[in-house]
C-alpha positions, 0 to 999 in steps of 0.5 A, a space after each residue: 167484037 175482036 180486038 186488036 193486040 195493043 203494039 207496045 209490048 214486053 218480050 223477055 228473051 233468054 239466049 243460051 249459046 254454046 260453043 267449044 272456044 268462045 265464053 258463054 258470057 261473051 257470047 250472051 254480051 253480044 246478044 245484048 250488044 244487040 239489044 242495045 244498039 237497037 235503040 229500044 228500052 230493056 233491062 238485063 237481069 240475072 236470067 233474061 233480059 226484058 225489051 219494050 216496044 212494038 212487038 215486030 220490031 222486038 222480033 226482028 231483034 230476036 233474030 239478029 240476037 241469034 245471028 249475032 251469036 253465031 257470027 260471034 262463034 256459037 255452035 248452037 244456041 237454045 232462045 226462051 222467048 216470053 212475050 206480054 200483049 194487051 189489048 186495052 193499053 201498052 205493056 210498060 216495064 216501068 209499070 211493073 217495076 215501079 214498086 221495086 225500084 
């Protein structure tokens, strides 16, 4: 039997944009500013930052993060996507974290 990939998942994302006039960091600050406003959980760390919810709606805001450095100024960007998926139960970044915090 197949089964079916569980709709809550984990997707890091790490944006590396670059541009000749516009500071890498503001522009990674919009990249979060987009994350942000999209209303779902993350949490920012020093390389990545990691999102949790449906895996369409968290690729959808992949997409906008890249926009969104661009309209901000970038050149050129490099996007390092690491996605977390079960099929037997939702993939929780509080799950992972909880001995850490």
């Amino acid at each position: 039997m197949e089964r079916e990939m569980n709709h809550t998942v984990n997707v890091a994302v790490q944006v590396l944009p670059r541009s000749k006039d516009v500071d890498t960091y503001d522009l990674v600050d919009e990249a979060i500013s987009i994350i942000d406003q999209s209303g779902i959980k993350y949490r920012v760390t020093p390389f990545e930052t990691v999102m949790e919810g449906d895996y369409d709606q968290i690729m959808e805001i992949v997409k906008k993060i890249q926009l969104a450095c661009y309209k901000a100024g970038a050149e050129t960007a490099m996007t390092y996507v690491k996605i977390q998926t079960s099929s037997l139960s939702p993939v929780r970044i509080d799950d992972k974290m909880k001995k850490y915090d």
